[in-house]
Phi, psi and omega in degrees: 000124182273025213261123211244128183242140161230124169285089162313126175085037209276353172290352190254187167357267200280330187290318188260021158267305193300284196337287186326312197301304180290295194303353198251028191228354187094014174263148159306079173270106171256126162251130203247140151180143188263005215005084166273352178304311152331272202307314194271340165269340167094237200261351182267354185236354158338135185228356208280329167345308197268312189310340190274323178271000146300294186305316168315285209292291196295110217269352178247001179296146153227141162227174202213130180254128181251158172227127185290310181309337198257096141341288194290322183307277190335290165311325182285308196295336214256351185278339179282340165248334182044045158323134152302310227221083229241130163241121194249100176243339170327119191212177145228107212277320191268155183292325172270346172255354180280321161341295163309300189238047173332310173296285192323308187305292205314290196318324171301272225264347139253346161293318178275001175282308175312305171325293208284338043085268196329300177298345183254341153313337190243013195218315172220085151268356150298332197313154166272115177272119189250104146221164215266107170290231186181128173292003165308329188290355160285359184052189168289000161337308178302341159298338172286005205251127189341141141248182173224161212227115176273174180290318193241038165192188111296093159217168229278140182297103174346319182263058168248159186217063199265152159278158202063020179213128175239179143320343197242010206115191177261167191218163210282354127007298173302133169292140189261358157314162176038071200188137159297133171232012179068156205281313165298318181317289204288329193272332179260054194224314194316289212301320182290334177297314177316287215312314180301346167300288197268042189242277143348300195266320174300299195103036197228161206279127196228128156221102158292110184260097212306106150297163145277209188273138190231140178200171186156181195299330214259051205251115159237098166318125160211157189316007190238358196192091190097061218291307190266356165294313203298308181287359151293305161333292146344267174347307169243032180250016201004050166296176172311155133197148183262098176279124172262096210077171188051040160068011196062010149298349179300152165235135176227139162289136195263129154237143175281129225282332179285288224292291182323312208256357153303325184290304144010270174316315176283337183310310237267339182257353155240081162270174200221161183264153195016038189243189187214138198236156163266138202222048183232206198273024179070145157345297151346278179279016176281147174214157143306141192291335173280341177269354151284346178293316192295313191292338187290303194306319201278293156015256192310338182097032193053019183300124102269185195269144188294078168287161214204117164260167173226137168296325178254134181277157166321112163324128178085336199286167193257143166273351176172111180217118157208141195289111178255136179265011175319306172310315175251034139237033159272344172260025173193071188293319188305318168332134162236144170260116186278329193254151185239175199297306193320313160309305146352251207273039160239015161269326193296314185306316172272006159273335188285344199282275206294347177306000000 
């Protein structure tokens, strides 16, 4: 396959599934990452493992240590591969460090988003731009829509009747208006709007892809971020873990990092100009932070985590969110999702177990 790909973020989660992913199909694959992932996390968020077990395993891999914010750099590299095929997962991901490092987020998750945007309008503009949004660009809108308070969850009330809530979840539908979104919220509300701009105003194949709870083995989990790697982790070093707010009753959909980057691929062989999908693991895969506590223990041989609650939740964060997924897979009816949670976290468990 003469299929020339580029990967952002490619040591992390979703950057290094795609590398694997491509590299194993015969394309040419560069991955850009600076593991700033270090920086904003310390050493628990050290990424360099995996670009090294790319560069070992992926036989078509280059990786290029990057800074997505320097513009010139950014250009010069895309006019020198002139990617088909561009996945932009770079990010600075968590709701508590944007806080903090305000400059650092905007800049990161809407200046380089843009850099790259620019650079593939003046440089490859047939390529297709696949990037990985958040479901976060809804703010806390999912908090308003009614719940009901189970013994071990939260979820949305059967009679609730809101736009952007289905039985099966939220849709793209919902507003990103009038809503708290945390500081991260706003810079990737920035980013997801852009891709769809120069999708709409260029005419070039654009997508923003909401995420969820996005996991898998190659996750380095840390307390502020990559919420079930972390709590597997925990879990069988039976360490702390804190839930923080709503009693661990909040619920999130797990999709596993292979499934994210199949939808990737099919958008990348049909593609559509500007659009935006919500992307996590459905109804189905939602679990409570406490009914995940439950599946890691049977997983595991009962190994949990020593747990602590805090009372006050995170600005913005969701009390119930899982994903109908209708919108895509009514245009990529061919799609499948292979992994359901159970599989999720007893592939996790046992990554953690050889690590």
């Amino acid at each position: 396959m003469s299929l020339k790909v580029l990967v952002t973020g490619s040591a992390g989660l979703i950057g290094s599934e795609a590398v694997t992913f491509f590299d194993r199909m015969g394309a040419k694959v560069d991955g850009v990452d600076n593991n700033m992932r270090a920086d904003f996390f310390g050493p628990q968020g050290d990424v360099t493992w995996n670009r090294q077990r790319l560069e070992a395993t992926c036989t078509n891999y280059t990786h290029h240590t990057l800074d997505i914010r320097d513009r010139s750099e950014v250009d010069s590299l895309i006019a020198r591969l002139a990617p088909e095929v561009i996945i932009h997962t770079a990010a600075q991901p968590s709701h508590d460090l944007a806080a903090s490092r305000p400059f650092d987020d905007f800049d990161v998750n809407a200046g380089g988003t843009l850099a790259l945007l620019e650079a593939t309008r003046l440089h490859a503009p047939d390529a297709v731009f696949i990037h990985m949004s958040t479901n976060k660009v809804y703010g806390d809108n999912p908090n308003r829509i009614p719940l009901v308070e189970l013994d071990t969850r939260f979820d949305y009330d059967p009679d609730a009747r809101v736009v952007g809530l289905t039985g099966e979840g939220i849709t793209e539908e919902l507003s990103l208006d009038h809503t708290t979104h945390s500081l991260f919220g706003v810079s990737k509300v920035s980013s997801d709007l852009m891709v769809q701009e120069y999708g709409r105003y260029f005419g070039m194949n654009t997508a923003a892809f909401r995420g969820g709870c996005l996991t898998g083995p190659h996750h380095s989990g840390v307390e502020l971020h990559g919420f079930l790697s972390y709590l597997v982790t925990q879990a069988l070093a039976e360490g702390d873990y804190t839930m923080i707010g709503h009693k661990g009753k909040q619920v999130r959909d797990q999709l596993h990092s292979h499934d994210v980057v199949s939808a990737f691929w099919a958008f990348a062989q049909q593609p559509r100009q500007g659009e935006a999908y919500n992307l996590g693991g459905g109804r189905h895969n939602a679990a409570s932070n406490l009914e995940c506590v439950e599946l890691i223990a049977q997983a595991s041989g009962g190994k949990r985590p020593k747990l602590s609650f805090r009372d006050e939740a995170r600005i913005g964060d969701h009390i119930v969110y899982y994903t109908d997924q209708a919108k895509f897979r009514s245009h990529y009816p061919d799609w499948t999702q292979d992994y359901s949670l159970d599989a999720i976290i007893d592939q996790m468990v046992h990554a953690v177990r050889r690590a």
